[in-house]
KETITI-697733 format. One record per atom (N, C-alpha, C, CB): residue number from 1; residue in three letters; x, y, z. Coordinates in steps of 0.1 Angstrom, whole numbers, padded with zeros to 4 digits. Glycine has a CB too. Example, Ala and Ser with C-alpha at 12.3 -4.5 7.8 and 13.67 -1.06 7.14 Angstrom:
REM KETITI-697733
[1, "ala", [0132, -0057, 0078]]
[1, "ala", [0123, -0045, 0078]]
[1, "ala", [0132, -0033, 0078]]
[1, "ala", [0113, -0045, 0090]]
[2, "ser", [0128, -0022, 0071]]
[2, "ser", [0137, -0011, 0071]]
[2, "ser", [0129, 0000, 0079]]
[2, "ser", [0141, -0006, 0057]]
REM end
This chain:
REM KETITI-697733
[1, "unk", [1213, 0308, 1102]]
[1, "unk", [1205, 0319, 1096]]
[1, "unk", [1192, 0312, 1091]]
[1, "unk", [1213, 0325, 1084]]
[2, "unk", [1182, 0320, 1095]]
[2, "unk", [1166, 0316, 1090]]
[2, "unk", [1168, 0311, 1073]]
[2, "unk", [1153, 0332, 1092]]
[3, "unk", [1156, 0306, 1073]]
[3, "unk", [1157, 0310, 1054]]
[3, "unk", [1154, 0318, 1048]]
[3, "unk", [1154, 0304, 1046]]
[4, "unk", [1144, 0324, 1058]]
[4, "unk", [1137, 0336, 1051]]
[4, "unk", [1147, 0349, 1050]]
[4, "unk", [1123, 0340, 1058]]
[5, "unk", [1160, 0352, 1064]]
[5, "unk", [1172, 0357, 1062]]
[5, "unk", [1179, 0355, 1049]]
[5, "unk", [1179, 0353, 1072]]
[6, "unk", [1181, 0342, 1047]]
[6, "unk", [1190, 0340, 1037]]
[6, "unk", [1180, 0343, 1020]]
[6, "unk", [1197, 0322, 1039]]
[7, "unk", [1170, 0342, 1022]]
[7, "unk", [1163, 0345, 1006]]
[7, "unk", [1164, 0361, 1004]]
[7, "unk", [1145, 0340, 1004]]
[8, "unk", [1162, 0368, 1019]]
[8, "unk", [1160, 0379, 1015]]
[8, "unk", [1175, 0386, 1012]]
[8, "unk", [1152, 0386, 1024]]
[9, "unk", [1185, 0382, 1019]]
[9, "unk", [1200, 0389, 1018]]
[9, "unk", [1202, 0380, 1004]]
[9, "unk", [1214, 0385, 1033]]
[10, "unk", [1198, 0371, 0996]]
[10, "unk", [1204, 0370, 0982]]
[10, "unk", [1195, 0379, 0967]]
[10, "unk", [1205, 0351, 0980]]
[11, "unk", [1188, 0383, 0977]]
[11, "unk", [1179, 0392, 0968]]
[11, "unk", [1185, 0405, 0967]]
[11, "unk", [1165, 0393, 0974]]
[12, "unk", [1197, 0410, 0976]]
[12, "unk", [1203, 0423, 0976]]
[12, "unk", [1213, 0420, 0966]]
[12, "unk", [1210, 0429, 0991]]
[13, "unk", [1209, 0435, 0958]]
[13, "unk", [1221, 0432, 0952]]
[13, "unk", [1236, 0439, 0957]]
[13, "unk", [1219, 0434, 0938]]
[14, "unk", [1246, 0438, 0950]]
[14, "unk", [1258, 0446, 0951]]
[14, "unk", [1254, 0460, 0953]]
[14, "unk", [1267, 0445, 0941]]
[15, "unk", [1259, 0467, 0961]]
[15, "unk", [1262, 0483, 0961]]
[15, "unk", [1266, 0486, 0950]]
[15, "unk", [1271, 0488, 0970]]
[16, "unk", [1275, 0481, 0941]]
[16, "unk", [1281, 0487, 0929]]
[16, "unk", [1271, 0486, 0920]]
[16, "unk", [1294, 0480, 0923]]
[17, "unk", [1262, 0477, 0920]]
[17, "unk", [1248, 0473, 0908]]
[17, "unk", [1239, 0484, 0910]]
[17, "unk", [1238, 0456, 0910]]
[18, "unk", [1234, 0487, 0925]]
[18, "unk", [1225, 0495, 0924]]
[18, "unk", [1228, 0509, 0921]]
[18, "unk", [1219, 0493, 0932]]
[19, "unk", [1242, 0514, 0925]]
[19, "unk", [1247, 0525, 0917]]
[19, "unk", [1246, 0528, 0908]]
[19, "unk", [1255, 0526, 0916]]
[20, "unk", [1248, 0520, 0896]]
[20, "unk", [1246, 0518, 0885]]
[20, "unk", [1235, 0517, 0876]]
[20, "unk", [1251, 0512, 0884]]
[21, "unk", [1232, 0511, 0885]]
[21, "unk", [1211, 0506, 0875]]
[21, "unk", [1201, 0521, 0879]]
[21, "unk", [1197, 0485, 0888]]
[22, "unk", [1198, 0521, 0861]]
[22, "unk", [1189, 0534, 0862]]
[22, "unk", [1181, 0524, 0851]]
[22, "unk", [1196, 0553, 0856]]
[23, "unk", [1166, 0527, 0860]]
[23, "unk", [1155, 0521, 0851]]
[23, "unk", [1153, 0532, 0839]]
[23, "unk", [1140, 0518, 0861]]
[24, "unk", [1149, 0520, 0831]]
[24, "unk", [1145, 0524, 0815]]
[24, "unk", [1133, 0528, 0817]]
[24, "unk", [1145, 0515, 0804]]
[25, "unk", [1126, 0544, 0817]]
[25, "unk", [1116, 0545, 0814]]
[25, "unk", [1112, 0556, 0793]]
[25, "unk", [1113, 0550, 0829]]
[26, "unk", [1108, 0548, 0787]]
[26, "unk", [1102, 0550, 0776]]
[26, "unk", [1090, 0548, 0771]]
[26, "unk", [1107, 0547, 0771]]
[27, "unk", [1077, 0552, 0771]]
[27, "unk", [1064, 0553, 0769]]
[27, "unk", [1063, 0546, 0759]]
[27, "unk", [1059, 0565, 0769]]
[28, "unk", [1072, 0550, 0746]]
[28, "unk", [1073, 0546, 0736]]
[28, "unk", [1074, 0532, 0733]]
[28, "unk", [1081, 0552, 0731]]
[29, "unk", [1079, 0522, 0741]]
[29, "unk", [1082, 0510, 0744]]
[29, "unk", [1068, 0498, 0745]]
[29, "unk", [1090, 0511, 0756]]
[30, "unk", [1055, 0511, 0753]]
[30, "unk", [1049, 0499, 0757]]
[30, "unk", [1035, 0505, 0746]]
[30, "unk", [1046, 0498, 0777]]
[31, "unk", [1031, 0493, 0739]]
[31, "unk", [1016, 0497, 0727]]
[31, "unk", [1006, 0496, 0733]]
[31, "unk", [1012, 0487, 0715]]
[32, "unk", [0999, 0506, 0729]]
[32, "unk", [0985, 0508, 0735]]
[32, "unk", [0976, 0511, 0724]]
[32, "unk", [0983, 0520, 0747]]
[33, "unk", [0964, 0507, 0725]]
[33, "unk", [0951, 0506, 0715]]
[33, "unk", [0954, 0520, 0707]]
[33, "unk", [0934, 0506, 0724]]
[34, "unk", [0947, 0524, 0695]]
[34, "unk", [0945, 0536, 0688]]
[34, "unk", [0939, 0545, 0698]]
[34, "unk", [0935, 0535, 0675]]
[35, "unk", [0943, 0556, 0698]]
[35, "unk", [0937, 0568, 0701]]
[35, "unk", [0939, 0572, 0717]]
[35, "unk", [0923, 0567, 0696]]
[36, "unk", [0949, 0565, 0721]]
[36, "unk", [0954, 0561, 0737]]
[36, "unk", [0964, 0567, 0733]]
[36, "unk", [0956, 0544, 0743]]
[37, "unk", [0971, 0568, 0749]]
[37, "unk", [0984, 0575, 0751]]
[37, "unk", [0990, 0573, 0762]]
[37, "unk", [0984, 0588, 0750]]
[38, "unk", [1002, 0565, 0765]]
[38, "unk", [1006, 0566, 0777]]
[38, "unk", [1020, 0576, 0782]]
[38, "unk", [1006, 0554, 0780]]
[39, "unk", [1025, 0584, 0794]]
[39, "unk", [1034, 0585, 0798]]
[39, "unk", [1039, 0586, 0809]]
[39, "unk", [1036, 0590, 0794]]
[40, "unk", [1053, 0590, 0814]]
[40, "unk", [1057, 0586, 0826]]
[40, "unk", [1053, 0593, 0835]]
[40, "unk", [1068, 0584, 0828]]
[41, "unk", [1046, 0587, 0844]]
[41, "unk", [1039, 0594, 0856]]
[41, "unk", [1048, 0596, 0868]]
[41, "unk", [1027, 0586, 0862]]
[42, "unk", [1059, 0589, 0874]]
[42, "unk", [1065, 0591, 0883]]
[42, "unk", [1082, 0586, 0880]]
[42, "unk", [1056, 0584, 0893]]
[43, "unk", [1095, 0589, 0883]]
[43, "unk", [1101, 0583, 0879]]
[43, "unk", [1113, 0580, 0895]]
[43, "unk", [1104, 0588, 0866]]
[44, "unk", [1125, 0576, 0901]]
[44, "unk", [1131, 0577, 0906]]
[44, "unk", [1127, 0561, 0913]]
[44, "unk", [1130, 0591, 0911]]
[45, "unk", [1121, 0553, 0914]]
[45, "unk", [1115, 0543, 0917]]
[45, "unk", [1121, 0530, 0918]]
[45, "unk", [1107, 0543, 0911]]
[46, "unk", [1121, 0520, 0922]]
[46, "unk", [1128, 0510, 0923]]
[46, "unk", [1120, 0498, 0917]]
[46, "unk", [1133, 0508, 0936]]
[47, "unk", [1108, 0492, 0921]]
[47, "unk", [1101, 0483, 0910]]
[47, "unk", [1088, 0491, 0921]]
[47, "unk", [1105, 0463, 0909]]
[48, "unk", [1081, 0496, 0910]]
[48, "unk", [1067, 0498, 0917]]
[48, "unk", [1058, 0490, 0914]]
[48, "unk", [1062, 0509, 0914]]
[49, "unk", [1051, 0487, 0922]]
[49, "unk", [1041, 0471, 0924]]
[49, "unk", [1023, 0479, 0927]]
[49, "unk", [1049, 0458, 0946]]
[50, "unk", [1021, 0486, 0931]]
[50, "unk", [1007, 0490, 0930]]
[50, "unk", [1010, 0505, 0938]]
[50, "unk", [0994, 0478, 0938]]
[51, "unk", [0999, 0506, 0938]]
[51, "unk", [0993, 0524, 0943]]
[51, "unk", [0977, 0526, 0944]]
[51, "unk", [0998, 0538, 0927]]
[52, "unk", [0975, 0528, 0958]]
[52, "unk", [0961, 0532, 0959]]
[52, "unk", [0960, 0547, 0963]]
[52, "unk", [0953, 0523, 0970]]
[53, "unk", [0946, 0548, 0967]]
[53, "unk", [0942, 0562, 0966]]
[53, "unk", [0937, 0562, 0985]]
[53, "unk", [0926, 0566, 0952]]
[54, "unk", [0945, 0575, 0987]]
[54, "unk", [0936, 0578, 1002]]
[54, "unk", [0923, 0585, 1002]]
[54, "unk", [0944, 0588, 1013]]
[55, "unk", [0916, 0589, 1015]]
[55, "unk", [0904, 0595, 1009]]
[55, "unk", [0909, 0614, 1007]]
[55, "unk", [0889, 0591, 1022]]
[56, "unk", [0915, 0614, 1013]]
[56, "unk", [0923, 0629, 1003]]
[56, "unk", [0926, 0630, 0992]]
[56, "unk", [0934, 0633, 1007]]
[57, "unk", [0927, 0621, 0985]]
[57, "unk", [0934, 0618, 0969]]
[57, "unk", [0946, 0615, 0971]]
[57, "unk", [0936, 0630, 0958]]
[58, "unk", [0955, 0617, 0983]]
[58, "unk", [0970, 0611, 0979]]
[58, "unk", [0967, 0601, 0976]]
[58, "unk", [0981, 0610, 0988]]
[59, "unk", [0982, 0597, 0970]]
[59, "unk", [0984, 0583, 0966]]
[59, "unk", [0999, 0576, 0971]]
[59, "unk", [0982, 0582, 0949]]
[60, "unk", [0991, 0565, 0978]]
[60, "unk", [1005, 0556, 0985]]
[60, "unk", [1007, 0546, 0977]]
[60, "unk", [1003, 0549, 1000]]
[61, "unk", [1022, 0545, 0974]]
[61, "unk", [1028, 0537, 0962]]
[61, "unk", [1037, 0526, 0968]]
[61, "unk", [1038, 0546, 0950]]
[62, "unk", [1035, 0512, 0968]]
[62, "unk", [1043, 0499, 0971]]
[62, "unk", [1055, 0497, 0965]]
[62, "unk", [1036, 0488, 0968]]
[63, "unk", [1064, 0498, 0966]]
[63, "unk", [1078, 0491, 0957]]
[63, "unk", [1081, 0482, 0968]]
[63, "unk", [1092, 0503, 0952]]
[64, "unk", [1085, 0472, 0956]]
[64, "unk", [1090, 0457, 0959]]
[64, "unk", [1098, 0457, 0965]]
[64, "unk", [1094, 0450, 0951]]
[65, "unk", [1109, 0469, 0962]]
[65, "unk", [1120, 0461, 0970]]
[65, "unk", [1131, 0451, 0964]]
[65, "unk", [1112, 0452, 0979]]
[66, "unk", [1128, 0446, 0953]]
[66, "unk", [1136, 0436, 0945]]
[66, "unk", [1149, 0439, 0943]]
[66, "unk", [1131, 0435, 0932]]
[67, "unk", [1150, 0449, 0938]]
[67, "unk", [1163, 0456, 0932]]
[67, "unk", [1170, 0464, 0946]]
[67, "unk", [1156, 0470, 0917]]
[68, "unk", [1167, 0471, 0960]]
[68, "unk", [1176, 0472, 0967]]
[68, "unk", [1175, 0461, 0980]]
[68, "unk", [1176, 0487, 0971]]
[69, "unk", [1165, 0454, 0983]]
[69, "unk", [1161, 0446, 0991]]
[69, "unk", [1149, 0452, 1000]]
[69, "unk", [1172, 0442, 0997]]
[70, "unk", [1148, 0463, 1004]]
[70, "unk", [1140, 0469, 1010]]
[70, "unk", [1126, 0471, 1010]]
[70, "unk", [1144, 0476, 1010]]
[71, "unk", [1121, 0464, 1007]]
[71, "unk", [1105, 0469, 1004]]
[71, "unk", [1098, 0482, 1012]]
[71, "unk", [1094, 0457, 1007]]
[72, "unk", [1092, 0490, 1006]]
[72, "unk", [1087, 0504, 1007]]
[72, "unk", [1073, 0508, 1005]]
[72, "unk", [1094, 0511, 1000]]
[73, "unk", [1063, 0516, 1013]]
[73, "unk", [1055, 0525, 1011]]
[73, "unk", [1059, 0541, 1008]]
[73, "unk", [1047, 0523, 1020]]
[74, "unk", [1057, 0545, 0999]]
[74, "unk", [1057, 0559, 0999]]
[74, "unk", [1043, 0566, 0992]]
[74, "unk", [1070, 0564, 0990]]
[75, "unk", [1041, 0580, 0998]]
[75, "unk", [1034, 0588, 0999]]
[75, "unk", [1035, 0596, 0985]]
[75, "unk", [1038, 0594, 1012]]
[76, "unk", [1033, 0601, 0976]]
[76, "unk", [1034, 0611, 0963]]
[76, "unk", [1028, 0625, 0969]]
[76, "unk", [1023, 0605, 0949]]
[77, "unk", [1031, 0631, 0970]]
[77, "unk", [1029, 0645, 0976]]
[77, "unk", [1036, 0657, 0967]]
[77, "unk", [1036, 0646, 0993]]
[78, "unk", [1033, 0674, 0964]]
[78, "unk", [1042, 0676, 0953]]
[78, "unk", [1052, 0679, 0956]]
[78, "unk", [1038, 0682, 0946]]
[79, "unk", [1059, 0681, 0964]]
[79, "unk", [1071, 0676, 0967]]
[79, "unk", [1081, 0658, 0964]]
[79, "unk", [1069, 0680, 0980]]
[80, "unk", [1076, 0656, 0954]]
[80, "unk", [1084, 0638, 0956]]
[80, "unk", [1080, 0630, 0966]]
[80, "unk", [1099, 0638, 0961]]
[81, "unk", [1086, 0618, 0967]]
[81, "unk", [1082, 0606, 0975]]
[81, "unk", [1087, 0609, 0991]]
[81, "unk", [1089, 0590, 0969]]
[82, "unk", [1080, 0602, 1001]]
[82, "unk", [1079, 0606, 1009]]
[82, "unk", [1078, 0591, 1017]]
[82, "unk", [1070, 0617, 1007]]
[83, "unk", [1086, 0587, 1024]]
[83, "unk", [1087, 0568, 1029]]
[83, "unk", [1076, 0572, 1042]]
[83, "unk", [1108, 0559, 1036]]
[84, "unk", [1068, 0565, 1040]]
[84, "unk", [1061, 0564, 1051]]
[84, "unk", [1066, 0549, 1055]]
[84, "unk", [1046, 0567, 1049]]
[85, "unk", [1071, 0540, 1055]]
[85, "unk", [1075, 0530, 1063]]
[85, "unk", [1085, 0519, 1052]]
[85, "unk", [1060, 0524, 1069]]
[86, "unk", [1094, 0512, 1061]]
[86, "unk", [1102, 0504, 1048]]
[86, "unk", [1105, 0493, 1057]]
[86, "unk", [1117, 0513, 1040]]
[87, "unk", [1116, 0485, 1054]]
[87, "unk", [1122, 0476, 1057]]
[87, "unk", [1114, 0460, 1056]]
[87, "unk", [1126, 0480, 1070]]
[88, "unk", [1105, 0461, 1046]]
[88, "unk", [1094, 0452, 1045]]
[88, "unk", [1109, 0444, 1044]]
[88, "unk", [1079, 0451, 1032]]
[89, "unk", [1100, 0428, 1039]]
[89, "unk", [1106, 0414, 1032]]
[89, "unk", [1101, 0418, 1019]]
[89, "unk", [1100, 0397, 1038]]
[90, "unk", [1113, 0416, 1010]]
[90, "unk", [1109, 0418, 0993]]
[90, "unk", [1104, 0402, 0990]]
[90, "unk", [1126, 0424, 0982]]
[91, "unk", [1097, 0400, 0981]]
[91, "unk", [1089, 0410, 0970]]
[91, "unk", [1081, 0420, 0984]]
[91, "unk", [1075, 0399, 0957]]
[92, "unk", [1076, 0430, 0981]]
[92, "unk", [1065, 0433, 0992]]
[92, "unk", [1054, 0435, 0977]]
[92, "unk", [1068, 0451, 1005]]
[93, "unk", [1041, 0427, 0977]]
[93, "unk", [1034, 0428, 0964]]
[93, "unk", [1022, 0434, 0966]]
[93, "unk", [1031, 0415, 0959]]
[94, "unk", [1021, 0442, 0977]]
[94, "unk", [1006, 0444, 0974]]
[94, "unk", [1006, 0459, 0987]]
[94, "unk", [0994, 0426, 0977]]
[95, "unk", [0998, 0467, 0985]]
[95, "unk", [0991, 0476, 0993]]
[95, "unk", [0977, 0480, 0994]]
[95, "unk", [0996, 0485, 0992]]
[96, "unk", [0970, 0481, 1005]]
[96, "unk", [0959, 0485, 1003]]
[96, "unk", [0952, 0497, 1016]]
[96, "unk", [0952, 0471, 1000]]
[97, "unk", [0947, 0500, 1015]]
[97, "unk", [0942, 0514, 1026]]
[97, "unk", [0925, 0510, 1034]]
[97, "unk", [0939, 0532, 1011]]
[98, "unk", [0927, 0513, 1048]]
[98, "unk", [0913, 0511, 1052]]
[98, "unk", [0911, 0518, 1063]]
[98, "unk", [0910, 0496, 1054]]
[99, "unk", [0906, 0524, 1068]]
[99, "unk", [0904, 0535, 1082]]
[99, "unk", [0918, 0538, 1083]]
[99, "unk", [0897, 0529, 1099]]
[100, "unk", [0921, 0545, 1074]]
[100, "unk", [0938, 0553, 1081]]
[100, "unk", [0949, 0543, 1085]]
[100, "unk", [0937, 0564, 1098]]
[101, "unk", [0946, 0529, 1083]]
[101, "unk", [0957, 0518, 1084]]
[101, "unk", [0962, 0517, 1067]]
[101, "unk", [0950, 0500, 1091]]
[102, "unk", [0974, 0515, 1063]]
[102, "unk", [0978, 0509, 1055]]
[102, "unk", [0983, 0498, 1059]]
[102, "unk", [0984, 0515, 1049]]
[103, "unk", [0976, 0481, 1044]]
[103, "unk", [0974, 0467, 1049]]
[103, "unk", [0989, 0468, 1039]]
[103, "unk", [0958, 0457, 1045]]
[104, "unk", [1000, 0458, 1046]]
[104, "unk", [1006, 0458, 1034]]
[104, "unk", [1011, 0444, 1033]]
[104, "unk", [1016, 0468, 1032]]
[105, "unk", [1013, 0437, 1022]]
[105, "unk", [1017, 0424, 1020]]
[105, "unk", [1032, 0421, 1014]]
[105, "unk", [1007, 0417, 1012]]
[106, "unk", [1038, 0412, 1024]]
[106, "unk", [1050, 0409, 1019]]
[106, "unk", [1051, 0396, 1019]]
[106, "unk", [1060, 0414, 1025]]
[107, "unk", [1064, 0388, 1018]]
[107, "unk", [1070, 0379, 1020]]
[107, "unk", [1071, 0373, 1034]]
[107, "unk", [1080, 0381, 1014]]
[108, "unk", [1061, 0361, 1034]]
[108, "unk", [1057, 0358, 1050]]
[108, "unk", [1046, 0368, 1058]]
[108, "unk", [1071, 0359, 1059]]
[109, "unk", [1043, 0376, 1054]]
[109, "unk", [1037, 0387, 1061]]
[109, "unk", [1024, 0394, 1058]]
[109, "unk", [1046, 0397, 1060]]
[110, "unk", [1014, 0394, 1067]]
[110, "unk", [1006, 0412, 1062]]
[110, "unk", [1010, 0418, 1073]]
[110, "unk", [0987, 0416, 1059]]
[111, "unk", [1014, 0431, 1068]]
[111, "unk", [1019, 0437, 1081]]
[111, "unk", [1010, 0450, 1081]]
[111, "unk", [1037, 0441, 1080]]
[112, "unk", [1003, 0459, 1094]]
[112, "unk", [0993, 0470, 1091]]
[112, "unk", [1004, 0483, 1096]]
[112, "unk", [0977, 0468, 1102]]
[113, "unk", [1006, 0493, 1087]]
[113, "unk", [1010, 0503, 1091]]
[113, "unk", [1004, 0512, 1099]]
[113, "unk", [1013, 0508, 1082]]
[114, "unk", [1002, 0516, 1112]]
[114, "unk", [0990, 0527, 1117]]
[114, "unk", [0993, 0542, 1113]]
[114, "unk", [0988, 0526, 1134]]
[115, "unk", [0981, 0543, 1111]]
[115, "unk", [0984, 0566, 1112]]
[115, "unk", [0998, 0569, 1117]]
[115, "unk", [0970, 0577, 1128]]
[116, "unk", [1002, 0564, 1132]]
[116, "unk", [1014, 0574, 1142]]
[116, "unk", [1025, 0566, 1131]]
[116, "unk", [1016, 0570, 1167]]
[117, "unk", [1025, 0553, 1120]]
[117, "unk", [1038, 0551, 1118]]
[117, "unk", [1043, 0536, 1121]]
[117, "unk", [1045, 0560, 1127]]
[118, "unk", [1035, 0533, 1131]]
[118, "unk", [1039, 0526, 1137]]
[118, "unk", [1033, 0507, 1132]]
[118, "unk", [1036, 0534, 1151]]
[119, "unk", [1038, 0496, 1133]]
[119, "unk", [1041, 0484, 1122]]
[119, "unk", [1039, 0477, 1132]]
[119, "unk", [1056, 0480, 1114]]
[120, "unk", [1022, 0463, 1126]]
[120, "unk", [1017, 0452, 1132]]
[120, "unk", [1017, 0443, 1122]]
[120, "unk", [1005, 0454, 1140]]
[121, "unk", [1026, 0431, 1123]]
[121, "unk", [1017, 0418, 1119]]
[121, "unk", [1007, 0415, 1124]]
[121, "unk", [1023, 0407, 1120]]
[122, "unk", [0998, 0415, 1116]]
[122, "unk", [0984, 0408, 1115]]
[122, "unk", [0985, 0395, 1114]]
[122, "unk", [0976, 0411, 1106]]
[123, "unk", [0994, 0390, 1100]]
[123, "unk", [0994, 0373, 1099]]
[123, "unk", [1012, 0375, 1097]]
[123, "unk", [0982, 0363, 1081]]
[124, "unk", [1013, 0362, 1104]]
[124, "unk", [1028, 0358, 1100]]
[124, "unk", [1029, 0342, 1095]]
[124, "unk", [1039, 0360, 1116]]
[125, "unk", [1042, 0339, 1091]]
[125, "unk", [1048, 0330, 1090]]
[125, "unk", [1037, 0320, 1079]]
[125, "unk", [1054, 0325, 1104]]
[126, "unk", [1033, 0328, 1066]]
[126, "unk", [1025, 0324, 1057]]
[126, "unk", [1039, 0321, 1042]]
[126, "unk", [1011, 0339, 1056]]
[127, "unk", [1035, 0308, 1039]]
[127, "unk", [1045, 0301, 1027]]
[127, "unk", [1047, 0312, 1018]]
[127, "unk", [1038, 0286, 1017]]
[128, "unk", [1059, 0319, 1017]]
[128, "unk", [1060, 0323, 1005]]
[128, "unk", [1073, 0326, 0996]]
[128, "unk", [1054, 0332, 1007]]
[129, "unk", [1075, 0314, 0990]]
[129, "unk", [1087, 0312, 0983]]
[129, "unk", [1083, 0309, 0976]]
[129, "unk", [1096, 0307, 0986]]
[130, "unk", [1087, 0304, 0963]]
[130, "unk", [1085, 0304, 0954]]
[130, "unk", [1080, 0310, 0945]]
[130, "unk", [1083, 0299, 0955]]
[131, "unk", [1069, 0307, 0938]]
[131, "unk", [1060, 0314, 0930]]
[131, "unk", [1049, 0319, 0932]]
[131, "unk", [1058, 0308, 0923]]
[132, "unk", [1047, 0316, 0948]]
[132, "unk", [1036, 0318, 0958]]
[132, "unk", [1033, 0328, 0964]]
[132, "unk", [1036, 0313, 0964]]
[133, "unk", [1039, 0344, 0958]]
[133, "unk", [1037, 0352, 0971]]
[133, "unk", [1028, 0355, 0974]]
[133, "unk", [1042, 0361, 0973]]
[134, "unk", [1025, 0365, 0988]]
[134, "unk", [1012, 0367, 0989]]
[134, "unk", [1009, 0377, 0981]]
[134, "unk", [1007, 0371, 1002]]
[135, "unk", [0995, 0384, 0981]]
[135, "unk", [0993, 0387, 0969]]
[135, "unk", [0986, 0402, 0978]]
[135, "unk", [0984, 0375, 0957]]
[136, "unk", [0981, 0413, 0968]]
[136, "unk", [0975, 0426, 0977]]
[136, "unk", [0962, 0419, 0985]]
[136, "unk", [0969, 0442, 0966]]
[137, "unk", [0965, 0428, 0997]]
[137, "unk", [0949, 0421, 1003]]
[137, "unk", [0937, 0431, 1000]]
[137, "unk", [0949, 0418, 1022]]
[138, "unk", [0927, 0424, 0996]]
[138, "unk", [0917, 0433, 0996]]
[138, "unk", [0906, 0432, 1011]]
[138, "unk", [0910, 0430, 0981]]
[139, "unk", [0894, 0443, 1002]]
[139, "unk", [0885, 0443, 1015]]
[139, "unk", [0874, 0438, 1005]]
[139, "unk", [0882, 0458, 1024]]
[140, "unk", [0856, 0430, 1015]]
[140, "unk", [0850, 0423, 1012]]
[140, "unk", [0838, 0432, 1018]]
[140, "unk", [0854, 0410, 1014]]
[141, "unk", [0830, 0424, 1020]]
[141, "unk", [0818, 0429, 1028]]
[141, "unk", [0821, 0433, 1041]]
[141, "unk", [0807, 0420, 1029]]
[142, "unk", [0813, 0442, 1047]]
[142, "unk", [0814, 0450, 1062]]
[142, "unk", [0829, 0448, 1064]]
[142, "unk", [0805, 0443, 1076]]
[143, "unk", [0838, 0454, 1059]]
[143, "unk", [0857, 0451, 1056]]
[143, "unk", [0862, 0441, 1061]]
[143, "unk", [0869, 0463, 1062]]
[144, "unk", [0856, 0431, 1056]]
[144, "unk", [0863, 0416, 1059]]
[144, "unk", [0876, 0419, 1051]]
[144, "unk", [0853, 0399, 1052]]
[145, "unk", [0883, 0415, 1058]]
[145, "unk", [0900, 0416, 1050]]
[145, "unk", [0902, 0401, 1046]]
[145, "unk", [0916, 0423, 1062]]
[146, "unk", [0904, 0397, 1030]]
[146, "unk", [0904, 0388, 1020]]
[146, "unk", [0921, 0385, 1018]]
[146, "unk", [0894, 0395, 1007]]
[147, "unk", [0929, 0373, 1016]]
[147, "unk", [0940, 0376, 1009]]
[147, "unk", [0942, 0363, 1003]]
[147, "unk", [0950, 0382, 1017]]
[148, "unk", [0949, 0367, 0991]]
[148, "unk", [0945, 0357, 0980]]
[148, "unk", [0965, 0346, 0980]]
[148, "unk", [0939, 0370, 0959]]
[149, "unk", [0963, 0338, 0983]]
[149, "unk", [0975, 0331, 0989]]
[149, "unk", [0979, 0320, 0974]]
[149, "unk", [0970, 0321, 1006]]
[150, "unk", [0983, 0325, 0968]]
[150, "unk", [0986, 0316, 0955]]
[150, "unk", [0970, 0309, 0952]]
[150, "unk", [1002, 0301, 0958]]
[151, "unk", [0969, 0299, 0954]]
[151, "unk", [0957, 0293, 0951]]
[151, "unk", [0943, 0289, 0965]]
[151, "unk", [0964, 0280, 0944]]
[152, "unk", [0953, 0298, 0973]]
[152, "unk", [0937, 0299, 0987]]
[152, "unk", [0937, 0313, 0990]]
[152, "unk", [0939, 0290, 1005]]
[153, "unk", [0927, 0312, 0992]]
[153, "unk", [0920, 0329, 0998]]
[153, "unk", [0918, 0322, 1013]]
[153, "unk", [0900, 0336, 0988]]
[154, "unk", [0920, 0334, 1019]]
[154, "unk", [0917, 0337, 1037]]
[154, "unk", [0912, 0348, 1038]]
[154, "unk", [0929, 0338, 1048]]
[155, "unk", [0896, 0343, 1046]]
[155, "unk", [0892, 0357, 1051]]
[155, "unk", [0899, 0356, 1064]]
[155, "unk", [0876, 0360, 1053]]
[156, "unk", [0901, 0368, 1072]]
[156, "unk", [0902, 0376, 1083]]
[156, "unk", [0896, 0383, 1084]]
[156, "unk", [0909, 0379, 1087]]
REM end
């Protein structure tokens, strides 16, 4: 078995754990300056890691993945979440949006979701264990695609 097999299958937890685990959400928990206010915007979620904006206003939301193994994009529409693509490598840390591709970054991976659905590595077999994962990729001038690698940045 790879190792990157074996990091990601010890990252699953039991079926009986995830049955069980219901995230704590309480507004009240987290302090914010005077005259601020926060509350729960979305709930049903597994570890949500970022959320950008399309140019329609939806908003596509990244979960890690940590807690069932699966890393995920979903869609917010008002109807609930809506998977537009899964089975990343957990952590998956980062999403970002560019001509109707969603960029997404996992473990070992940026992988580009296209419009029909359909899943391209762009970069593979990038170090990421440890404390190192990749990180969201951003965009730069004339959309150079930037990604910030623990302590090196790559353009592509």
């Amino acid at each position: 078995m790879r190792r990157q097999e074996q990091l990601s299958n010890s990252m699953k937890l039991s079926s009986e754990h995830k049955k069980n685990y219901k995230r704590k959400l309480n507004p009240s928990d987290i302090r914010v300056p005077l005259g601020y206010k926060i509350d729960v915007f979305a709930q049903g979620l597994d570890t949500p890691i970022s959320m950008v904006f399309m140019e329609k206003g939806e908003i596509l939301i990244a979960d890690a993945g940590v807690i069932s193994g699966n890393g995920k994009v979903l869609r917010l529409s008002n109807n609930g979440f809506e998977i537009i693509a899964e089975d990343f490598n957990p952590p998956l840390t980062g999403i970002n949006y560019l001509n109707g591709n969603i960029y997404v970054s996992h473990r070992g991976f940026i992988t580009i979701v296209k419009p029909d659905g359909t899943k391209e590595n762009i970069i593979s077999g990038l170090p990421s264990y440890g404390d190192h994962h990749n990180n969201q990729v951003i965009f730069g001038l004339m959309e150079r695609c930037i990604l910030d690698k623990g302590q090196l940045l790559i353009l592509v």
